[in-house]
DSSP file (Angstrom, degrees, kcal/mol; ACC not computed):
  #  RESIDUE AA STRUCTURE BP1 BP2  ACC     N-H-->O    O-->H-N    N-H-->O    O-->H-N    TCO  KAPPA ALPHA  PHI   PSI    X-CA   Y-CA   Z-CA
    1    1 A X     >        0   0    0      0, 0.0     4,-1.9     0, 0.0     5,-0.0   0.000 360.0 360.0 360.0 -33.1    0.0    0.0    0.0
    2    2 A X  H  >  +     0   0    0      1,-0.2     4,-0.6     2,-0.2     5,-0.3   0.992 360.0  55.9 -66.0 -72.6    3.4    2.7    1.2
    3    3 A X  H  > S+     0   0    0      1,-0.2     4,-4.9     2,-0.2     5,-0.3   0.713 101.6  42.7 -43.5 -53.2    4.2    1.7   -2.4
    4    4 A X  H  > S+     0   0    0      2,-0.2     4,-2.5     3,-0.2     5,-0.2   0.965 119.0  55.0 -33.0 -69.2    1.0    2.8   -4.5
    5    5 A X  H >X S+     0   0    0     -4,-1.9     3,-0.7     1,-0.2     4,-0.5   0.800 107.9  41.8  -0.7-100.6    1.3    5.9   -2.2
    6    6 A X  H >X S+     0   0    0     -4,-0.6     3,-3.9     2,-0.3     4,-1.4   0.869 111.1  60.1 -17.0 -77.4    4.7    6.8   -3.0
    7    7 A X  H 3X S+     0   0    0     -4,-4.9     4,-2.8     1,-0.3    -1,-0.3   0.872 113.3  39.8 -49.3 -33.6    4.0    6.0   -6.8
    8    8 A X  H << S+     0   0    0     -4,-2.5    -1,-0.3    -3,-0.7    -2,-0.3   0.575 101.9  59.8 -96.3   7.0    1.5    8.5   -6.8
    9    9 A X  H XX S+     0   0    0     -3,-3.9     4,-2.1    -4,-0.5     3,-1.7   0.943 109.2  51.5 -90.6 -50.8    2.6   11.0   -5.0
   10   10 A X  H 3X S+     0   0    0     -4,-1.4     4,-0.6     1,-0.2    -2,-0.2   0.951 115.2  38.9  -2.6 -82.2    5.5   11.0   -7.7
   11   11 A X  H 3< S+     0   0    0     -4,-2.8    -1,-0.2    -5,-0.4    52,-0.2   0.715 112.5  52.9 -70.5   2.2    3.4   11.1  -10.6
   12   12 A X  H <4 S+     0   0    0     -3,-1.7    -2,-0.2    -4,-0.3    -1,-0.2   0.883 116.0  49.0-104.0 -41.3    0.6   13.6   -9.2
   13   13 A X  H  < S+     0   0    0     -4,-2.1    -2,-0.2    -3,-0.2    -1,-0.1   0.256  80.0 138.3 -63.6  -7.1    3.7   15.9   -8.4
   14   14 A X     <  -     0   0    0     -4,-0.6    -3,-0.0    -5,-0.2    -4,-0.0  -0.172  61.0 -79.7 -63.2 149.1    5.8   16.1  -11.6
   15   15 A X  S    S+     0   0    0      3,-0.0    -1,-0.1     1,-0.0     0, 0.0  -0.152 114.8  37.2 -77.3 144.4    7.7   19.2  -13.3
   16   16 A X  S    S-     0   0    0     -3,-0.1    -2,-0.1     4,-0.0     4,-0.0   0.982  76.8-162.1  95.6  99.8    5.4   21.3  -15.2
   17   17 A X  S    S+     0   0    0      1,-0.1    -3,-0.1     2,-0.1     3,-0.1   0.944  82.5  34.0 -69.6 -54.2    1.7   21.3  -12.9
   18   18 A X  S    S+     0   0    0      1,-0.2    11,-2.8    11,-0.1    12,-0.6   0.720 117.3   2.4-125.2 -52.1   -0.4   22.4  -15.5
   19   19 A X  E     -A   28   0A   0      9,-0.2     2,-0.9    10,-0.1    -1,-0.2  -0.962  46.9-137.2-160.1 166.8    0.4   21.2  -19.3
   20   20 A X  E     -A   27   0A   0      7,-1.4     7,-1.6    -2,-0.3     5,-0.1  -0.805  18.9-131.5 -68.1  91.2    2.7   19.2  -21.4
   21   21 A X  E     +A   26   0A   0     -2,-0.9     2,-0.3     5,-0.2     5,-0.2  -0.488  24.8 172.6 -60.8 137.4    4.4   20.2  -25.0
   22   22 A X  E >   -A   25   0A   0      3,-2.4     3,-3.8     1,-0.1    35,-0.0  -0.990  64.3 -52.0-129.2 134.3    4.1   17.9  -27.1
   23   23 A X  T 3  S-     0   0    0     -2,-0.3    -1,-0.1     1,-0.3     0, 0.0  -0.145 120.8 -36.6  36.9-123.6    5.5   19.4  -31.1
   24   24 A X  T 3  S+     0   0    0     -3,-0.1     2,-0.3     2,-0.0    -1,-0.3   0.053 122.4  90.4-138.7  61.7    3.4   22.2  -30.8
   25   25 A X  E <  S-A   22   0A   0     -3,-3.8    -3,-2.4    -5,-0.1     2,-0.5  -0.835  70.7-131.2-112.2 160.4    0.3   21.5  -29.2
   26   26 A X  E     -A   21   0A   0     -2,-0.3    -5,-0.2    -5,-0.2    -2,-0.0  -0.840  23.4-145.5-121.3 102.2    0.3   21.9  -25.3
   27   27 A X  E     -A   20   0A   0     -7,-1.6    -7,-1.4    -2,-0.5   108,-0.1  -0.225  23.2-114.3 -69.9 143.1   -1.4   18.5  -23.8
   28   28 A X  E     -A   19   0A   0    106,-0.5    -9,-0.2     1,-0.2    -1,-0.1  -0.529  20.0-161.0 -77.2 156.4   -3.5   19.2  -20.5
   29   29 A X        +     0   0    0    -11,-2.8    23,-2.1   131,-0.3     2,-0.3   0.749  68.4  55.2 -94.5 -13.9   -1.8   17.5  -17.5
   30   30 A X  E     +B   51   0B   0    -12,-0.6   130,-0.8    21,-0.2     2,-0.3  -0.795  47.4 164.1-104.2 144.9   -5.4   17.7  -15.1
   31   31 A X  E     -BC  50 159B   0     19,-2.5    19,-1.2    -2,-0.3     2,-0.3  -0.740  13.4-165.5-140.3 161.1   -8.6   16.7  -15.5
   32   32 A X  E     +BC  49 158B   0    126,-0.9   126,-1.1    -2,-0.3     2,-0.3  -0.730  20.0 160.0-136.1 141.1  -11.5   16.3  -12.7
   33   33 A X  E     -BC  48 157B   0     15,-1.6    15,-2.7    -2,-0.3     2,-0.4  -0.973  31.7-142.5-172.7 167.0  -14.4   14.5  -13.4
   34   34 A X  E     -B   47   0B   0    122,-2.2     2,-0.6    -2,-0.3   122,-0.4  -0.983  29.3-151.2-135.0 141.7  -17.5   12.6  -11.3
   35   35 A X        -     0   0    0     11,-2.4     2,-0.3    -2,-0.4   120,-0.2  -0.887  11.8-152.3-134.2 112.8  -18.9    9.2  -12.9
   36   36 A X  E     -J  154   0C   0    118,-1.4   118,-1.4    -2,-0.6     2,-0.3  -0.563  12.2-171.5 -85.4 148.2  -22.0    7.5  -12.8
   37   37 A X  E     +J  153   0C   0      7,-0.5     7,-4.5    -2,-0.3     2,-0.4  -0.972  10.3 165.9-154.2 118.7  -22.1    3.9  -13.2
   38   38 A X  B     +L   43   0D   0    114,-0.7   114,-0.3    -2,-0.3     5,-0.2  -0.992  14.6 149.2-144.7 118.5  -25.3    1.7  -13.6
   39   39 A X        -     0   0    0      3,-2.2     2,-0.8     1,-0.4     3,-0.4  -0.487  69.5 -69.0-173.1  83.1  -25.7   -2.1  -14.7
   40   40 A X  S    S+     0   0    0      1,-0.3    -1,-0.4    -2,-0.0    33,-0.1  -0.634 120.9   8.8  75.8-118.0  -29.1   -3.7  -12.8
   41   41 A X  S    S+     0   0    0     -2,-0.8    32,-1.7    32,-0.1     2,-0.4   0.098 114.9  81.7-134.8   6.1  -29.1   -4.1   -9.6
   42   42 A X  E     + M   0  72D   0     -3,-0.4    -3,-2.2    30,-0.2     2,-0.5  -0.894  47.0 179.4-112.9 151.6  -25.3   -2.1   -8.8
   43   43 A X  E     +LM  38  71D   0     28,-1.7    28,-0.6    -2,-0.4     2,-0.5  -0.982   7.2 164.0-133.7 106.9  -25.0    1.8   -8.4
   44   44 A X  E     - M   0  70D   0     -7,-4.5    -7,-0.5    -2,-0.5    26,-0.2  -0.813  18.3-162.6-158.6 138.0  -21.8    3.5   -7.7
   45   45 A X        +     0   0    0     24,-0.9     2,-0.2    -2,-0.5    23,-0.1   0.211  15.2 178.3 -69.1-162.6  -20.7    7.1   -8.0
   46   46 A X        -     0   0    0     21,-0.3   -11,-2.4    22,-0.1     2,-0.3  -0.253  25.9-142.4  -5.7 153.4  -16.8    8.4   -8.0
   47   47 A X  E     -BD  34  67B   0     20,-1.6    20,-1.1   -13,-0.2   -13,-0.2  -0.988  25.7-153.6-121.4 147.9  -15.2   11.3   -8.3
   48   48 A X  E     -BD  33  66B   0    -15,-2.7   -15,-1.6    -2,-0.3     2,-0.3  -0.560  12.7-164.4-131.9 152.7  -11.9   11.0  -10.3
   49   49 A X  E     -BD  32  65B   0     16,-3.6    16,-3.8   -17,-0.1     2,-0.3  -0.975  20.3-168.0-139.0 143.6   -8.5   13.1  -10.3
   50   50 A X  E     -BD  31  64B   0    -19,-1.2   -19,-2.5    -2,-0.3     2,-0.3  -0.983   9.0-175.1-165.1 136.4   -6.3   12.5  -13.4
   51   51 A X  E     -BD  30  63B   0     12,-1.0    12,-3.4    -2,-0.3     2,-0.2  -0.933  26.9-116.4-152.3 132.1   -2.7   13.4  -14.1
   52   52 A X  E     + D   0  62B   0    -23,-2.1    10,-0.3    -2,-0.3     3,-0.1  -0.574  31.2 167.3 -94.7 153.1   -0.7   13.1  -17.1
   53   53 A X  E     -     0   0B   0      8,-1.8     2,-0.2     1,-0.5    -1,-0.2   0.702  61.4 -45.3-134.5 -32.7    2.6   10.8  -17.0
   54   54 A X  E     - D   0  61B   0      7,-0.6     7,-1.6   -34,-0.0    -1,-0.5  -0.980  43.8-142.7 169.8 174.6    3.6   10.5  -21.1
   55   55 A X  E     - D   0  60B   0     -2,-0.2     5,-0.2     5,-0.2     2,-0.2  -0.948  10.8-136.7-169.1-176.1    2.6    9.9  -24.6
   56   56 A X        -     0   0    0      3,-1.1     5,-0.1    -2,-0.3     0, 0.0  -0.357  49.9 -94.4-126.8-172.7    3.6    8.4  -27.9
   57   57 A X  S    S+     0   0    0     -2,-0.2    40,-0.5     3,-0.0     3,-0.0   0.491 137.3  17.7 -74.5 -12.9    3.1   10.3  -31.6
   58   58 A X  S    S+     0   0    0     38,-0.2    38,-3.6    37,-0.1    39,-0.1   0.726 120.1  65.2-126.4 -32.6   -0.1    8.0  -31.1
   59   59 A X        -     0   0    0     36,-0.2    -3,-1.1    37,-0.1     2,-0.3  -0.255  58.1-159.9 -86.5-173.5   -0.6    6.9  -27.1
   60   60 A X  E     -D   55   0B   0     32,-0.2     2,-0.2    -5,-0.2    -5,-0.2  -0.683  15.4-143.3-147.7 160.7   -1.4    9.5  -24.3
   61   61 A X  E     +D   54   0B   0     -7,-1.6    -8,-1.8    -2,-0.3    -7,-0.6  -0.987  25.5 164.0-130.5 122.8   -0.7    8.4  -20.8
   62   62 A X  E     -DE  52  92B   0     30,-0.8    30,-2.2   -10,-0.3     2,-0.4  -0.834  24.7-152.4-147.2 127.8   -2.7    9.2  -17.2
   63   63 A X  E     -DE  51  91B   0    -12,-3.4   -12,-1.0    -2,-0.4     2,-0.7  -0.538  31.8-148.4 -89.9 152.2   -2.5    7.5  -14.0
   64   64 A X  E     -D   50   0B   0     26,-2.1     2,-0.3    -2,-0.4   -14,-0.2  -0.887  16.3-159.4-134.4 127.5   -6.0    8.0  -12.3
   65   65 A X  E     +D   49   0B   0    -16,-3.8   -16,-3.6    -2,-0.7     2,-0.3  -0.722  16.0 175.3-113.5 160.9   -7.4    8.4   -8.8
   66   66 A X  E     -D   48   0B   0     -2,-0.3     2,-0.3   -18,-0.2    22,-0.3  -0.998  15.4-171.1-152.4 143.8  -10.8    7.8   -7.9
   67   67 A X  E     +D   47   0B   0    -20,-1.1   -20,-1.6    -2,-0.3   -21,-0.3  -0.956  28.3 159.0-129.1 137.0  -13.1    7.7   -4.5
   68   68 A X        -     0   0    0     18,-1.8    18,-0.4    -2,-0.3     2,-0.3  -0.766  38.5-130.9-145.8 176.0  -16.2    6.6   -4.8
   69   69 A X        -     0   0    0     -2,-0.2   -24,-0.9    16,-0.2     2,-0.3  -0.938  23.8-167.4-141.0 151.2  -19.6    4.9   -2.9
   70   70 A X  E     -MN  44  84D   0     14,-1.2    14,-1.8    -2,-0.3     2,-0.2  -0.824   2.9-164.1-137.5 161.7  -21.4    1.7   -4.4
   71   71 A X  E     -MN  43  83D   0    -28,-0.6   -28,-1.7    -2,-0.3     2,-0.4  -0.939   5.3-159.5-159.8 144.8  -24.9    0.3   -3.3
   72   72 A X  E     -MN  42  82D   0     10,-1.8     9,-1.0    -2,-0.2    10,-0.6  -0.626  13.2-156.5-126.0  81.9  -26.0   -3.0   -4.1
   73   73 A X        -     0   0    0    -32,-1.7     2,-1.4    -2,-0.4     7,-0.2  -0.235  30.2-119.1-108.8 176.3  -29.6   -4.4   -4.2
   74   74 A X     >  -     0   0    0      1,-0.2     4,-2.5     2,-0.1    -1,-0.1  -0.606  29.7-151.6 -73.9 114.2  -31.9   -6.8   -4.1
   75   75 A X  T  4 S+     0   0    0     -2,-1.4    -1,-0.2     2,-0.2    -2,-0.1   0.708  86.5  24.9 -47.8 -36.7  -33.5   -6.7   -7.5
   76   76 A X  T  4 S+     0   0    0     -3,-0.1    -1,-0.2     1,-0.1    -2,-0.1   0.790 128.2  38.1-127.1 -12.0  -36.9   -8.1   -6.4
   77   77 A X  T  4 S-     0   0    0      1,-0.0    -2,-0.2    -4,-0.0    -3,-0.1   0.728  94.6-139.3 -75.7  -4.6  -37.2   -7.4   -3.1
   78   78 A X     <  +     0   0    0     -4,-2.5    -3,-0.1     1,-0.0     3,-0.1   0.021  52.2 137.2  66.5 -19.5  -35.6   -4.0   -3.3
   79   79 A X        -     0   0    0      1,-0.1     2,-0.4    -6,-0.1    -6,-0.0   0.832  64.0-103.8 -11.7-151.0  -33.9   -4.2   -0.4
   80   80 A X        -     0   0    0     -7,-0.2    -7,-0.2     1,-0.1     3,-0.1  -0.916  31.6-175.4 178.7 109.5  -30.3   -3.0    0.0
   81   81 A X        -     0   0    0     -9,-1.0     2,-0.3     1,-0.5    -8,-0.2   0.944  66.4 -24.4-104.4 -69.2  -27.6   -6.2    0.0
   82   82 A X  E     -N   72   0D   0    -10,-0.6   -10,-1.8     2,-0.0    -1,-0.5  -0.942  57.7-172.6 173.9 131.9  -24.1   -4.3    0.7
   83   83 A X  E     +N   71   0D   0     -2,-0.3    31,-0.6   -12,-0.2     2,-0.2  -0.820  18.9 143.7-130.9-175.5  -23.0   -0.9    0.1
   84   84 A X  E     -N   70   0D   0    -14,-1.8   -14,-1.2    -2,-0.2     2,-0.3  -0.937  42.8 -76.2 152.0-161.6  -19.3    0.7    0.6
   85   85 A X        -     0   0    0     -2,-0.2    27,-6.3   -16,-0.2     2,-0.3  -0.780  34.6-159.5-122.0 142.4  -16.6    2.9   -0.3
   86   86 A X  E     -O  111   0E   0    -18,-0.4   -18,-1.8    25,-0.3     2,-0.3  -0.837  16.1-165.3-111.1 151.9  -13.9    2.5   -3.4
   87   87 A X  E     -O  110   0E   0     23,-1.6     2,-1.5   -20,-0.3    23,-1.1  -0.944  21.5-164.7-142.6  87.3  -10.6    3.9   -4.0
   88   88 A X  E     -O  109   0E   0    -22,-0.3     2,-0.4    21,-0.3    21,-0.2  -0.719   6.7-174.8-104.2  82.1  -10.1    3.1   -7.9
   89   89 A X        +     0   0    0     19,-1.9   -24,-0.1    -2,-1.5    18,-0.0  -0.393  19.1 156.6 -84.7  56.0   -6.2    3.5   -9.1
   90   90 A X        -     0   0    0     -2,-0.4   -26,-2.1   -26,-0.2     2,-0.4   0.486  44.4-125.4 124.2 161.0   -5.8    3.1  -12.6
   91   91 A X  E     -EF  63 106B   0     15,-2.6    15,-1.8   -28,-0.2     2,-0.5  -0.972  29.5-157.5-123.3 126.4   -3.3    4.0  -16.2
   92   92 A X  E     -EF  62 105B   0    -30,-2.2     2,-0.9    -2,-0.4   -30,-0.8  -0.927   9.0-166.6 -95.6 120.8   -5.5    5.5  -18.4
   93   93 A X  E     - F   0 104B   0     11,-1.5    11,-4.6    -2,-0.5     2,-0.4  -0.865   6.7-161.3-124.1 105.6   -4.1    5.1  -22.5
   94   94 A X  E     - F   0 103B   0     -2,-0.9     2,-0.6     9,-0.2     9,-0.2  -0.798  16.5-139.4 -86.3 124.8   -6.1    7.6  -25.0
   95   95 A X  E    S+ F   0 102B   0      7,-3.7     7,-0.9    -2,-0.4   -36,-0.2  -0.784  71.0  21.9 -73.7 118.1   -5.5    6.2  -28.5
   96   96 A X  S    S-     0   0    0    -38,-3.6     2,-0.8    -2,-0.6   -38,-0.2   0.844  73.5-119.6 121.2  88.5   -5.0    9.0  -30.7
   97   97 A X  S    S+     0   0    0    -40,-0.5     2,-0.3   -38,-0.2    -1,-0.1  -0.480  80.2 101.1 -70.2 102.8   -3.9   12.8  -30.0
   98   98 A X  S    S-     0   0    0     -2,-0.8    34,-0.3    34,-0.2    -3,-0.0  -0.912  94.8 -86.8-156.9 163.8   -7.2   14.4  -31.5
   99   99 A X  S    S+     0   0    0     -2,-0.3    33,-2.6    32,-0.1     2,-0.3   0.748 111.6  54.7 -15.8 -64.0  -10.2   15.7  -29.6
  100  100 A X  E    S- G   0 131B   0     31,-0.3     2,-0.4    -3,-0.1    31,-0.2  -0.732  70.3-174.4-105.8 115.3  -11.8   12.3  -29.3
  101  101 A X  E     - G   0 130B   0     29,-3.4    29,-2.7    -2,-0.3     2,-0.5  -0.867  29.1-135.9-124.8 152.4  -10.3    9.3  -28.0
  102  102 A X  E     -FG  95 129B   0     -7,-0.9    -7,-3.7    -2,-0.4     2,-0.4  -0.905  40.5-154.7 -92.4 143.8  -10.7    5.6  -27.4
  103  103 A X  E     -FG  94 128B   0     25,-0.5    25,-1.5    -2,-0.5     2,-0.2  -0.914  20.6-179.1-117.6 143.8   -9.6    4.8  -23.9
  104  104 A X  E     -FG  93 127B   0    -11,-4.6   -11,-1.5    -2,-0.4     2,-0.3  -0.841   4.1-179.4-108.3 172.7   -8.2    1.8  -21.9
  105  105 A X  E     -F   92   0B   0     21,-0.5     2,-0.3    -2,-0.2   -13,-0.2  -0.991  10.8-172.3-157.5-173.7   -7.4    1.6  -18.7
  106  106 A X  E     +F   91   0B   0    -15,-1.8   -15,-2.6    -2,-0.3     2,-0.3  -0.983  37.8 103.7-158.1 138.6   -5.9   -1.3  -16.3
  107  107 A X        -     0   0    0     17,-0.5    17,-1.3    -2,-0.3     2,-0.3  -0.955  59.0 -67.5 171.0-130.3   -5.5   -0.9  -12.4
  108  108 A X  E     - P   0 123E   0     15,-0.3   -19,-1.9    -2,-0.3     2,-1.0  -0.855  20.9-152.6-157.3 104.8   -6.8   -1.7   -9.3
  109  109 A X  E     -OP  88 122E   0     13,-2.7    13,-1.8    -2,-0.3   -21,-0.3  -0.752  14.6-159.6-104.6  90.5  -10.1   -1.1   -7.1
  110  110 A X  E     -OP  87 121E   0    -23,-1.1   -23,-1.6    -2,-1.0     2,-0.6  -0.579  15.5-152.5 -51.0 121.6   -9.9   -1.2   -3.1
  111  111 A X  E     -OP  86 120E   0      9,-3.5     9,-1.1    -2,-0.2   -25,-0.3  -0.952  22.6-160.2-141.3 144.7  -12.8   -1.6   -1.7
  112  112 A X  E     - P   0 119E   0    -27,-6.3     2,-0.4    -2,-0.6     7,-0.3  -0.320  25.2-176.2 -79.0 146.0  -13.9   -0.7    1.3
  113  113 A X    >>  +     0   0    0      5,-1.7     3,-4.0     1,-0.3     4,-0.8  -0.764  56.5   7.3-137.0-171.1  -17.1   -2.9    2.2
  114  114 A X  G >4 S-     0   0    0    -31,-0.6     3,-1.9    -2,-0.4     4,-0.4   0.563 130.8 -50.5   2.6  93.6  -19.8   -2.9    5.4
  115  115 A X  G 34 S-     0   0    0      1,-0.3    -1,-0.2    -3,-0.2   -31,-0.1   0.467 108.0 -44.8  32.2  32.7  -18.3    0.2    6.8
  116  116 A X  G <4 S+     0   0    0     -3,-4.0    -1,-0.3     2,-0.1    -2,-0.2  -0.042 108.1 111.7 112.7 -30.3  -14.9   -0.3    6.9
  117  117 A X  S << S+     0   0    0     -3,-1.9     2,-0.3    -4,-0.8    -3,-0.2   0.889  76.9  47.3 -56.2 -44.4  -15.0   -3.9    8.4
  118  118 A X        -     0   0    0     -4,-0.4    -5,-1.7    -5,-0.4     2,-0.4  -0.744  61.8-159.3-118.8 171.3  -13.6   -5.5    5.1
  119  119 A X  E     +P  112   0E   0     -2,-0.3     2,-0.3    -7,-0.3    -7,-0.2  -0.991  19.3 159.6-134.0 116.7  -10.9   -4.9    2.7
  120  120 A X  E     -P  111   0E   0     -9,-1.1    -9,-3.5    -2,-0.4     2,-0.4  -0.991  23.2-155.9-142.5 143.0  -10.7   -6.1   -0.8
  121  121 A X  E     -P  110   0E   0     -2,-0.3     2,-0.3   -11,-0.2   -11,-0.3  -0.977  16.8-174.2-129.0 137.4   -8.9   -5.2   -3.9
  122  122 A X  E     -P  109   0E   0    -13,-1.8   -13,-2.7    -2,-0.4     2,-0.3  -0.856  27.3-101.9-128.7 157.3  -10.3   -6.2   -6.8
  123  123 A X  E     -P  108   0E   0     -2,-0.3   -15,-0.3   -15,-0.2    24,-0.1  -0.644  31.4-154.0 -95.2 146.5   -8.9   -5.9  -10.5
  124  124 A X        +     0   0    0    -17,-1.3   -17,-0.5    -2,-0.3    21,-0.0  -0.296  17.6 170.8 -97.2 176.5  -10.1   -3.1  -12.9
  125  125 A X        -     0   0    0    -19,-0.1    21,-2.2     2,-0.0    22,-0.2  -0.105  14.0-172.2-150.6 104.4  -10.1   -3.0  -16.9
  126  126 A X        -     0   0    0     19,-0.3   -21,-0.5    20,-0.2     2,-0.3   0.093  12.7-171.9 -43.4 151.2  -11.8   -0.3  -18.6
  127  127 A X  E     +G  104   0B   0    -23,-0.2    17,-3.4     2,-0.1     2,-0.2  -0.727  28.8 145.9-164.2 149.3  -12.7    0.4  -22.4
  128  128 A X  E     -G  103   0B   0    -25,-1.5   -25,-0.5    -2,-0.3     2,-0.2  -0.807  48.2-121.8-145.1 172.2  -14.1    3.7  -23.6
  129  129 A X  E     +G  102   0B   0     -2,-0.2    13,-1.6   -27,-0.2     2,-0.3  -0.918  34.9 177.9-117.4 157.4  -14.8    6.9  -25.8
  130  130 A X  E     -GH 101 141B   0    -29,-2.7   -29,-3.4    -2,-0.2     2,-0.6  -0.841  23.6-149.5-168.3 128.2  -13.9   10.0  -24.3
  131  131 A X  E     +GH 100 140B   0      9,-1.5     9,-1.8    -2,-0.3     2,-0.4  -0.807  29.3 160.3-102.4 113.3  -14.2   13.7  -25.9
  132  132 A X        -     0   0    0    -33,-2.6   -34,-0.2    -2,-0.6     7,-0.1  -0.949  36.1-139.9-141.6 116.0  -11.4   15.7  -24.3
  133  133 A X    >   -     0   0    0      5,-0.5     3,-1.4    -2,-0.4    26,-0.0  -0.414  29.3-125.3 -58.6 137.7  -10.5   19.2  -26.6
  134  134 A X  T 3  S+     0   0    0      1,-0.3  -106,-0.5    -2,-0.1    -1,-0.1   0.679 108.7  53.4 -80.1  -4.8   -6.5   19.1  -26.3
  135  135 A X  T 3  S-     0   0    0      1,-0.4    -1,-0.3  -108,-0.1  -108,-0.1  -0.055 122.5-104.2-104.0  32.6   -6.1   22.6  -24.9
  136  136 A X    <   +     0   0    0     -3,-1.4    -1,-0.4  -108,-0.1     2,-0.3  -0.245  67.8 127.0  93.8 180.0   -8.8   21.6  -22.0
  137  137 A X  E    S-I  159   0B   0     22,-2.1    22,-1.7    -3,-0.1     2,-0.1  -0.811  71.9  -4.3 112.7-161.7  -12.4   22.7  -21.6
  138  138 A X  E     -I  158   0B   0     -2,-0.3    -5,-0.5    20,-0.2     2,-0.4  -0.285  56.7-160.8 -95.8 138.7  -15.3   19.9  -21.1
  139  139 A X  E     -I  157   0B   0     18,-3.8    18,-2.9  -107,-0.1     2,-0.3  -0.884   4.8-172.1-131.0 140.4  -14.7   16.1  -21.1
  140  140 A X  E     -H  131   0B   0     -9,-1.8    -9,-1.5    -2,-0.4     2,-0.3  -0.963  12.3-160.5-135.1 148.9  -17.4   13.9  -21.6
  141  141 A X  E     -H  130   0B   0     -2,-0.3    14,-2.1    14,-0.3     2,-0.7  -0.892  19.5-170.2-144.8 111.8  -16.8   10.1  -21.1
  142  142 A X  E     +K  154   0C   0    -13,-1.6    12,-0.2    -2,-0.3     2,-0.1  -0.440  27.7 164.5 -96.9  81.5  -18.3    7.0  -22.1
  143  143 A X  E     -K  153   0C   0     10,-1.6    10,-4.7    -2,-0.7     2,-0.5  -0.226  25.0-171.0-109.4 149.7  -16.9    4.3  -20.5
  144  144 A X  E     -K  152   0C   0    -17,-3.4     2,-0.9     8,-0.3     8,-0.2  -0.836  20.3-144.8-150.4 117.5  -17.6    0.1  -19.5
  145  145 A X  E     -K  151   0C   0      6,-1.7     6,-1.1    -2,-0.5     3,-0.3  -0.598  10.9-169.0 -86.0 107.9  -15.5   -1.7  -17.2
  146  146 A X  S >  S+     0   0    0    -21,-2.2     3,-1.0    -2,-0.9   -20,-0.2   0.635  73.2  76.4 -89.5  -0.7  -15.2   -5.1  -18.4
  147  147 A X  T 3  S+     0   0    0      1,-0.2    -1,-0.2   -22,-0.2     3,-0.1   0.574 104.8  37.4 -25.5 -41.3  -13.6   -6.5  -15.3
  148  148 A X  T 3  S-     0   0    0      1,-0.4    -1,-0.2    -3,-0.3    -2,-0.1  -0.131 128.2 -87.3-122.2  33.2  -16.7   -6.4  -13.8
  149  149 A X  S <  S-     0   0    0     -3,-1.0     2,-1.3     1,-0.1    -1,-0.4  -0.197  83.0 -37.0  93.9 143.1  -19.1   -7.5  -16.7
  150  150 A X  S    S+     0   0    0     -3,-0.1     2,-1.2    -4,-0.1    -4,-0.2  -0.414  77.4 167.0 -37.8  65.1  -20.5   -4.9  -19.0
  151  151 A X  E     - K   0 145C   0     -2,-1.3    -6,-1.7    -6,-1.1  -112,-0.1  -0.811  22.6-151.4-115.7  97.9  -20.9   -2.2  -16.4
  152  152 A X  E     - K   0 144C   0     -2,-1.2  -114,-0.7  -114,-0.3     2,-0.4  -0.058  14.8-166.7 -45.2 127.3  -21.5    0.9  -18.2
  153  153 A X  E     -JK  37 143C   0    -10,-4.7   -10,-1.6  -116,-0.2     2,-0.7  -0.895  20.3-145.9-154.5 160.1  -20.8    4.5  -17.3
  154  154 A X  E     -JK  36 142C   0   -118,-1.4  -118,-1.4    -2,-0.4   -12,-0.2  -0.708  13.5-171.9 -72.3  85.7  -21.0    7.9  -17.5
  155  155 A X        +     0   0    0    -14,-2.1   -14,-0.3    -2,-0.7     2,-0.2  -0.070  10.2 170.6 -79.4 174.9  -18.7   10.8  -17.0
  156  156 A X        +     0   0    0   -122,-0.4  -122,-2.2   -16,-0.1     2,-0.3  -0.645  32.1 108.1-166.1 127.1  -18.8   14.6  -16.8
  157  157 A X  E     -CI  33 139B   0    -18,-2.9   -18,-3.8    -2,-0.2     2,-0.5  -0.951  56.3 -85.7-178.8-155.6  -15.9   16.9  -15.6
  158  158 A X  E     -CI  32 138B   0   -126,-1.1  -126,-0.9    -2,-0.3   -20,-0.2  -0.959  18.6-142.5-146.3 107.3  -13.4   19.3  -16.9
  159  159 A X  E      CI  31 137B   0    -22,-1.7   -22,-2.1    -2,-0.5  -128,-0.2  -0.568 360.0 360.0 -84.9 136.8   -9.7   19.2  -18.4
  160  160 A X              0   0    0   -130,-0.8  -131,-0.3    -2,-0.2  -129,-0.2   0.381 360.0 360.0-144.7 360.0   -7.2   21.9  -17.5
């Protein structure tokens, strides 16, 4: 766990806060966003903090932090099975320097379960579209973690 830490405090910290050159476009290094995530009978929120590490003439590179809440229910009684809190670390790789990207991403979700009592980490893998302008402005994300099934979601937040 020291280690994850450590890795990110590194990469969240790195010369030049705000954006990248790349030839002569300037890449944004931030973006903030909050994500809804819906697939039957699971619910869970995050909000997500994303920081740029590298790029290719073709990849882009961001390691990604995330806290979140999930809720779990019973589908026909309606009940409420297990909720709890997530911590979602992740590499995000946009194919493609243009506006519009496909994304992956590969990482690692801790999660918190009955109110702290358990601890699990569970593994992530992502595939997306995601509209991010390259000098910043509004990111819109369509995203389905196939780790977990088809479990769809929705982003909205803000590159700078």
């Amino acid at each position: 766990m020291k280690k994850i830490f450590l890795f990110l405090i590194v990469v969240f910290l790195q010369k030049g806060a705000f954006t990248q050159s790349f030839g002569n476009t300037e890449l944004i290094a931030n973006c903030a966003y909050t994500e809804l995530s819906y697939a039957g009978k699971i619910m869970a929120a995050t909000i997500n903090y994303e920081r740029y590490t590298g790029h290719t003439d073709y990849l882009t590179f961001y390691a990604k932090l995330a806290v979140g809440y999930y809720k779990i229910n019973n589908a026909i009684e309606g009940t409420q099975v297990d909720d709890g809190y997530m911590v979602p670390i992740t590499i995000q790789t946009l194919l493609f320097n243009t506006p519009s990207h496909v994304e992956l991403g590969i990482g690692v979700n801790i999660v918190y379960e009955n109110l702290l009592e358990t601890i699990s980490v569970h593994p992530i893998v992502n595939l997306g579209y995601r509209i991010q302008p390259l000098r910043g402005g509004l990111v819109l994300r369509f995203n389905a973690y196939l780790s977990h099934g088809p479990f769809p979601g929705l982003s909205i937040g803000y590159a700078f």
